[in-house]
MINUMAR-377823 format. One record per residue (C-alpha): x, y, z. Coordinates in pm, whole numbers, plus 32768, in hexadecimal, padded with zeros to 4 digits. Each point is the difference from the previous one (the first is absolute). Example, Ala and Ser with C-alpha at 12.3 -4.5 7.8 and 13.67 -1.06 7.14 Angstrom:
+------+------+------+
|    X |    Y |    Z |
+------+------+------+
| 84CE | 7E3E | 830C |
| 8089 | 8158 | 7FBE |
+------+------+------+
//
This chain:
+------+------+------+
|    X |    Y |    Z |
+------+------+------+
| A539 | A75B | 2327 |
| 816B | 8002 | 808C |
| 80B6 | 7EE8 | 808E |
| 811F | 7FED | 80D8 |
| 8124 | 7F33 | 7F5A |
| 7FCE | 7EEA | 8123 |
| 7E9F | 8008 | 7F92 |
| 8053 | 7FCB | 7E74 |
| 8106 | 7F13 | 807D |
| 7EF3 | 7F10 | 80A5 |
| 7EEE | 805E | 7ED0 |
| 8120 | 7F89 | 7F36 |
| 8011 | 7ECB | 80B6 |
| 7EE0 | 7F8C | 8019 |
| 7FAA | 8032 | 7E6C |
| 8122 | 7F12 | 7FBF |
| 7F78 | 7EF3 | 8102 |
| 7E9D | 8033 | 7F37 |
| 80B3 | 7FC1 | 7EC7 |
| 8097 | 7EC0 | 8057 |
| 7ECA | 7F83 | 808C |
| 7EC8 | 8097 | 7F17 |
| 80DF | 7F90 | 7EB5 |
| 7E8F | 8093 | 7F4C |
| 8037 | 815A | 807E |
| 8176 | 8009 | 7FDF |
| 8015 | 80FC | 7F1C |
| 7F12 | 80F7 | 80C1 |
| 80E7 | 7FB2 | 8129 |
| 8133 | 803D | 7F3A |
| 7F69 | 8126 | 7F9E |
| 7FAD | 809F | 8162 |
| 816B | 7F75 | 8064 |
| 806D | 8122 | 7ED3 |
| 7F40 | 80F8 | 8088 |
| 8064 | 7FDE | 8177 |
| 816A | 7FCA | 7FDE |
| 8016 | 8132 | 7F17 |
| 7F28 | 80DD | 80D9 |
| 7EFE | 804C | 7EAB |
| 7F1B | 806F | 8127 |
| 7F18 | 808D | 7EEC |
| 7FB3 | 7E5A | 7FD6 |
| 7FDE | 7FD4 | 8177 |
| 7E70 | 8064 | 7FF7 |
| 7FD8 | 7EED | 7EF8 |
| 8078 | 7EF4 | 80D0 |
| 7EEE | 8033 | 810E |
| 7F0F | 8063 | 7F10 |
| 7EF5 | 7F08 | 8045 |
| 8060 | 8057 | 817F |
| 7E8B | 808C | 80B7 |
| 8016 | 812B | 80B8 |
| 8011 | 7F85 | 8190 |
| 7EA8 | 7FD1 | 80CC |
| 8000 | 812B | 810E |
| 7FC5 | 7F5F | 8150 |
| 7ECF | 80EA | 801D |
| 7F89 | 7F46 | 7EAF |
| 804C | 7E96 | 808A |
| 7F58 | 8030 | 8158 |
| 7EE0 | 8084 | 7F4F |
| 7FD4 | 7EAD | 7F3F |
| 804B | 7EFF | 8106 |
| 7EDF | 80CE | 80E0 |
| 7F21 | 7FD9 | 7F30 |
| 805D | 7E7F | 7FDB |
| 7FD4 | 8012 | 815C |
| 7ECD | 80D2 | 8021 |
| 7F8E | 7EA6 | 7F11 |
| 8053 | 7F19 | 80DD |
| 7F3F | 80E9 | 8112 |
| 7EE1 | 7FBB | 7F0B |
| 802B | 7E85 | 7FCD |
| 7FB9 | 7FD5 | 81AE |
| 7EF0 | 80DE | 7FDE |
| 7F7D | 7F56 | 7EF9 |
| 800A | 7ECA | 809C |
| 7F60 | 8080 | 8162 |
| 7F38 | 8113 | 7F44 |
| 7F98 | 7FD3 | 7E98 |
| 7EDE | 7F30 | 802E |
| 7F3E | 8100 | 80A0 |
| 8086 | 8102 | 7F23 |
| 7F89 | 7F0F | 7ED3 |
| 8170 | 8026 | 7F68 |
| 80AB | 7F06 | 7F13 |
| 8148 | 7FA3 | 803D |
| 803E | 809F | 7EBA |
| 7F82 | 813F | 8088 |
| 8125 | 8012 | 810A |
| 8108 | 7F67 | 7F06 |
| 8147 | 80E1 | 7F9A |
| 7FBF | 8033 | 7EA2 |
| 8165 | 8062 | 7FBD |
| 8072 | 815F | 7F3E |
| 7FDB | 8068 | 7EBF |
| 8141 | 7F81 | 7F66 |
| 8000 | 813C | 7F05 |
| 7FC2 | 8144 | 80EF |
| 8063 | 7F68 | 814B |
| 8112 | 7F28 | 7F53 |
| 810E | 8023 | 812D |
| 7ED9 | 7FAE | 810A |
| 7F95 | 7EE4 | 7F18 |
| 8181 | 7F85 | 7FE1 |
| 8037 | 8019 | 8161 |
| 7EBD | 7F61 | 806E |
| 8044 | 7ECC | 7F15 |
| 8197 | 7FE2 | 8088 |
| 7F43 | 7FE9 | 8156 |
| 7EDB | 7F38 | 7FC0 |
| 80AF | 7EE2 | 7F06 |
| 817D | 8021 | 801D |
| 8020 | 8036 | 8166 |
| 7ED2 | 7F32 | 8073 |
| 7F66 | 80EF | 80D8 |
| 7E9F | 806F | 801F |
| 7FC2 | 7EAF | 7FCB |
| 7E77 | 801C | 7FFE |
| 8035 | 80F1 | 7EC1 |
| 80CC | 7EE4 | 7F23 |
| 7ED7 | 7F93 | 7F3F |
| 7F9D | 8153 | 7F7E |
| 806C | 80D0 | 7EF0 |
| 80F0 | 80EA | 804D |
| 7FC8 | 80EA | 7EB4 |
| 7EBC | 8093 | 8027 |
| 7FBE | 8086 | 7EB3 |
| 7F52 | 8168 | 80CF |
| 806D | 80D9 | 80C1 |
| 8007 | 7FA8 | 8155 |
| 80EF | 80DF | 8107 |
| 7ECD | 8108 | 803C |
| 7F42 | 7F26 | 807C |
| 80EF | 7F15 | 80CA |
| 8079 | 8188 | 8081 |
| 7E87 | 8045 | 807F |
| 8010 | 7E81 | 8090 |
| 8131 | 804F | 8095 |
| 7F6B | 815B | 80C2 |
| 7F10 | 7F27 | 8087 |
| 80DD | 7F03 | 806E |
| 8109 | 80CE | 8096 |
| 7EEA | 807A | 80F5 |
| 7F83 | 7EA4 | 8071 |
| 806A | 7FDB | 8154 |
| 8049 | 7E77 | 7FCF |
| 8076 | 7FE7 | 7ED0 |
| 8015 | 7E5B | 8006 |
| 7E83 | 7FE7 | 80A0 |
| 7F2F | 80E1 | 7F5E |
| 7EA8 | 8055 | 805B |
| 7ECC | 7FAE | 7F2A |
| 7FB6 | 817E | 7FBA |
| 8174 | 802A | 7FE8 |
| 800A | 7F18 | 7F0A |
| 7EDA | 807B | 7F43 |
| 8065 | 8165 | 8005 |
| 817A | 7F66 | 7F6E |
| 7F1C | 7F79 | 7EDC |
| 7F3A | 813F | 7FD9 |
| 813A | 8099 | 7FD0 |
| 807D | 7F04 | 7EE3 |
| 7EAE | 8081 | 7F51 |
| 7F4A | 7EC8 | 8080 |
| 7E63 | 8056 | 7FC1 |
| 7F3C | 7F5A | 8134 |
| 7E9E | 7FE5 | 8032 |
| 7F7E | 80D2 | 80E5 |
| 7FD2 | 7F6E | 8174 |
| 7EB9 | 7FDB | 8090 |
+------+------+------+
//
């Protein structure tokens, strides 16, 4: 990583104001100070070490629609899942698996409990524990193709489900 000297200059900066006011992680701070004002840009990586890589917007679009798609779900459930014989479980985000789809998981959890959105979603776990982007993807296909996305059809609806891997009983 290379810095311009206005950059270190700031970096520099703000260490020291970190210093005086996190006296436990002074000496880290005094530290990164060191290796900014000397320009040991070899160091530089270890200071944002426990940075994450950034979201691609592609990636963060792709997790709020599907938060979406869920709230889709949670009207259709309500006018809908009667007839279908569906739980409200059934509809329910069920989060991502905070191991494979760790970023999705992340992001969905910033949404769902720092930023307060998705509001209908705060009671669930966010970490899935499985694998769950495949089929939210397939969901999603479906979705996408709905012409009215916020009042979907009964056979919409089911086919959204079918989708998800949802068995039902054949109709009559």
């Amino acid at each position: 990583m290379n810095l311009t000297m206005n950059e270190r200059l700031i970096l520099a900066n703000q260490y020291r104001i970190l210093e005086l006011i996190d006296p436990e992680e002074a000496d880290y701070y005094k530290q990164a100070q060191t290796a900014i004002r000397s320009g040991y840009s070899i160091e530089y990586g270890r200071l944002t070490e426990w940075f994450d890589t950034e979201m691609s917007n592609e990636e963060g679009s792709e997790v709020r629609g599907i938060l979406d798609m869920h709230r889709s779900m949670a009207k259709a459930f309500r006018d809908h899942g009667k007839d279908l014989g569906l739980g409200r479980s059934d509809v329910q985000f069920q989060g991502f698996d905070g191991n494979g789809e760790g970023r999705q998981f992340a992001y969905a959890d910033f949404l769902i409990n720092t930023r307060k959105l998705w509001a209908e979603s705060a009671d669930v776990e966010t970490n899935s524990h499985r694998p769950m982007l495949s089929r939210y993807r397939r969901m999603m296909a479906v979705w996408s193709r709905t012409p009215e996305k916020w009042d979907i059809t009964a056979n919409e609806f089911r086919e959204l489900m079918v989708a998800g891997g949802h068995e039902f009983k054949p109709l009559p």
